[in-house]
C-alpha positions in Angstrom: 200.3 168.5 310.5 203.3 166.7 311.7 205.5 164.8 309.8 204.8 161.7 311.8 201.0 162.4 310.9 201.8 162.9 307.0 203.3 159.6 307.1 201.0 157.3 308.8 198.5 159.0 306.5 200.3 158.0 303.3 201.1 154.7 304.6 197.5 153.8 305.0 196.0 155.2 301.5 199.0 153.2 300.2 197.9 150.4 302.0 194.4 150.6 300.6 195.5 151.1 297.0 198.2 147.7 296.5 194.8 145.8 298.4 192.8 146.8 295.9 195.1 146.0 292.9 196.2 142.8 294.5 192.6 141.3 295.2 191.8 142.2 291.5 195.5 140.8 290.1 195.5 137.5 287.8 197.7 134.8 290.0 198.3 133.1 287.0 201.7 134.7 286.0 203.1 133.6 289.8 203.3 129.8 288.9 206.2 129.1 287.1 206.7 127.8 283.9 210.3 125.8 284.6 211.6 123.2 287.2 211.8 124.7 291.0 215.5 124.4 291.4 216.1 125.8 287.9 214.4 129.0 289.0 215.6 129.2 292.0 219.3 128.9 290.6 218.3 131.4 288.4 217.3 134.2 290.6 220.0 133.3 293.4 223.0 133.2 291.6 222.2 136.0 288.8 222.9 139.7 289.7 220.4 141.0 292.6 218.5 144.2 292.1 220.2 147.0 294.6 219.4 150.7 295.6 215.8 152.1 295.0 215.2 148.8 292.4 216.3 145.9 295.8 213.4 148.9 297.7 211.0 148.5 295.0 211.3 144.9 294.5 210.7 143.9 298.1 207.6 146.5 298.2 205.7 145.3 295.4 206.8 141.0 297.0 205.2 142.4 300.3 202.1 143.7 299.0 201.3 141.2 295.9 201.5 143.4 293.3 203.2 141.9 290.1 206.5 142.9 288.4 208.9 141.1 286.4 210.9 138.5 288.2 214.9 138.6 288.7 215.6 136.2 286.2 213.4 138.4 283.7 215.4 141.2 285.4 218.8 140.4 284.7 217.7 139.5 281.1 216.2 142.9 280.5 220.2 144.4 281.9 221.6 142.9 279.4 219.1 143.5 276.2 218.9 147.0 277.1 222.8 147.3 277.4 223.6 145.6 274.1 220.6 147.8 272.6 220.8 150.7 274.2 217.6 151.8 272.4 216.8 155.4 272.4 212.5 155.6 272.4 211.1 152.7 274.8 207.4 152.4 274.9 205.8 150.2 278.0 202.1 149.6 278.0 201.4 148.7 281.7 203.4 150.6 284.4 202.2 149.3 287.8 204.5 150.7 290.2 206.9 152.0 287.9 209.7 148.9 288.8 210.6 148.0 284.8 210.2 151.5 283.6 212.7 152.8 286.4 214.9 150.0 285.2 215.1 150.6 281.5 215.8 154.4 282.8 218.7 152.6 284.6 220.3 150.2 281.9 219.6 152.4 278.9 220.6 156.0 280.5 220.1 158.1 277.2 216.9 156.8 276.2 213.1 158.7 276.7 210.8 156.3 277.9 206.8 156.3 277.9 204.9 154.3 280.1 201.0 154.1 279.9 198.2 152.9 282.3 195.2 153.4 283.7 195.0 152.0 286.9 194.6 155.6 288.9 196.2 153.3 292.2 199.2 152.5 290.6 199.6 155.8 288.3 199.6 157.4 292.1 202.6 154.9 293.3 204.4 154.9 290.1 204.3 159.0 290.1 205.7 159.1 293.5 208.4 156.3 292.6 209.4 158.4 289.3 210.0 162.0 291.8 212.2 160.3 294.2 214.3 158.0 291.4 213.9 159.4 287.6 216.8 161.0 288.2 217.4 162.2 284.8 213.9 162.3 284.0 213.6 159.9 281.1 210.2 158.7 282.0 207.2 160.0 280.8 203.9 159.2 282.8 200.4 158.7 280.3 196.8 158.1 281.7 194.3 156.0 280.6 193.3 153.1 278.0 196.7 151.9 275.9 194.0 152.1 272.8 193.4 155.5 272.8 196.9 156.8 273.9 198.5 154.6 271.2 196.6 156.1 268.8 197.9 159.6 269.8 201.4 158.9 269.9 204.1 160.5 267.9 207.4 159.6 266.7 208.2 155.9 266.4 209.8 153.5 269.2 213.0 151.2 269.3 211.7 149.1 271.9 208.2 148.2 273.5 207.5 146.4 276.1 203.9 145.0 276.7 202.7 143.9 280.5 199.3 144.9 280.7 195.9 143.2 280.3 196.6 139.6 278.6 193.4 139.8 276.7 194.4 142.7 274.8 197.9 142.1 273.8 196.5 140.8 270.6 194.5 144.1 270.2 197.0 146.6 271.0 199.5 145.0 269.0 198.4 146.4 265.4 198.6 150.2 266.6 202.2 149.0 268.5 203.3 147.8 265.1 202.9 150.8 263.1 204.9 152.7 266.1 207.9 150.4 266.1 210.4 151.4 263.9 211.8 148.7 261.2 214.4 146.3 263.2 212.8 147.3 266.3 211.8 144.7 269.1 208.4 144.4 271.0 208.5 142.1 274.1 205.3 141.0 275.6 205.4 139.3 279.0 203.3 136.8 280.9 202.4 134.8 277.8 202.2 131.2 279.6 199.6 131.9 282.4 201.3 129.4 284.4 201.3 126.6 281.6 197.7 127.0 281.5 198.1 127.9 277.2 199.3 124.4 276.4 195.4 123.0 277.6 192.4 122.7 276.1 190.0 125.9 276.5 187.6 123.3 278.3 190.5 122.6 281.2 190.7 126.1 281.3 188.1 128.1 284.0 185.6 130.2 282.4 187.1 133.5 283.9 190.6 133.3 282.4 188.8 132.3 278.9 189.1 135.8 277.6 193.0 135.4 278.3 193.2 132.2 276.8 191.5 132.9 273.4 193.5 136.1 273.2 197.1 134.9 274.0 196.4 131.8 271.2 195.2 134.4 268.9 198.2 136.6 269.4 200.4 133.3 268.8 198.3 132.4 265.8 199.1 136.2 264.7 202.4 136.5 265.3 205.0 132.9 265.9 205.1 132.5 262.2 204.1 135.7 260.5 206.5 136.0 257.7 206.9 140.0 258.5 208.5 139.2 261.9 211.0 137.3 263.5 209.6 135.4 266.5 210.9 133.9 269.9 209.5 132.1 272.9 211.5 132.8 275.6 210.8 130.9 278.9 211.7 133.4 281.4 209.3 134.3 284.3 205.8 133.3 283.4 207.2 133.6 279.7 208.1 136.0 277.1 206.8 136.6 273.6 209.7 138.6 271.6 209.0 139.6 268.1 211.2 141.7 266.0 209.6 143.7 262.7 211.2 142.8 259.4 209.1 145.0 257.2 207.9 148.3 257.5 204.0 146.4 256.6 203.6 143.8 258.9 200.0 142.0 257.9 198.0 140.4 260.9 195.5 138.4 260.6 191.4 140.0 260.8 
């Protein structure tokens, strides 16, 4: 086979994997939650991605699949360079865009990212070969519930980006997996503004998300065992930091 060949072959089962995702993605996180030119300030003026990131960045824009923003970006620089945390959990790798960039900003730590999208486990494995450099990241398969229970060790940081739904029921097992002072960020928490309506403005297929981003608020923006922050960046950002080794949910 030639190498021409090899690529247009790639190309094309590329192709047919970010259509699939994209067709199936919730377009609710692309609306933003903050005036126009405020945004657009924001993600002009900040620091732009470069390198394999600016390559990543543009690929996943062309094809529709979702990954933080750039103002979300240069926020997550300078978090992981004041924290530099040494364990990162990410539940919800995609193409591999934030994992590669924690790899970047936080250059000692080991990072595991889980999913189970087999389209995007194939596109994030290819990304980690060519730019996991030091190979921090390691790659898990299939549902966040079971891995999580299987995990070892406990983690300074975790990111969340995965179904909205379950972010409320992932969250215990996350919790006993975060060590004490540790921080868990959760992302796309606004669905566009669509959180601050009633559930009967909201259409019956983003229902499940609705019920369970208000019952992760209701479990977590005044829980006494953690310190809380809405953070309006991209389509926002939950932040919660553990106070107590115990932190009670409610059932």
């Amino acid at each position: 086979m030639t190498k021409e060949v090899h690529f247009f072959r790639q190309a094309c089962i590329i192709e047919s994997m970010v259509e699939s995702y994209s067709k199936h993605a919730n377009h609710n996180m692309r609306r933003p939650v903050v005036k126009e030119d405020v945004l657009s300030f924001m993600r002009e003026n900040q620091l732009q991605t470069t390198g394999f990131l600016k390559e990543l960045e543009e690929f996943a824009h062309q094809e529709n699949i979702p990954i933080i923003p750039r103002e979300t970006v240069a926020y997550f620089r300078l978090l992981l360079q004041s924290l530099q945390p040494e364990n990162i959990l990410e539940i919800g790798t995609a193409i591999g865009f934030s994992a590669l960039l924690m790899a970047d900003n936080a250059p000692q730590a080991s990072i595991t990212t889980i999913d189970r999208n087999p389209e995007m486990i194939a596109l994030a494995r290819q990304n980690f070969a060519k730019y996991d450099v030091r190979k921090q990241i390691r790659l898990i398969e299939g549902e966040a519930m079971d891995q999580l229970s299987e995990l070892q060790g406990e983690f300074d940081l975790v990111f969340m980006d995965s179904a909205k739904s379950k972010y409320i029921v992932f969250l215990p097992e996350v919790l006993k997996r975060l060590r004490l002072g540790g921080l868990v960020l959760i992302d796309d928490v606004f669905q566009g503004g669509d959180i601050t309506l009633p559930l009967e403005a909201i259409s019956r297929g983003q229902r499940a998300i609705y019920r369970g981003l208000h019952k992760l608020f209701d479990a977590t923006l005044t829980n006494p065992d953690l310190t809380a922050s809405l953070v309006p960046l991209g389509d926002g950002l939950l932040m919660l930091r553990k106070k107590r080794n115990q932190v009670r949910l409610p059932d």
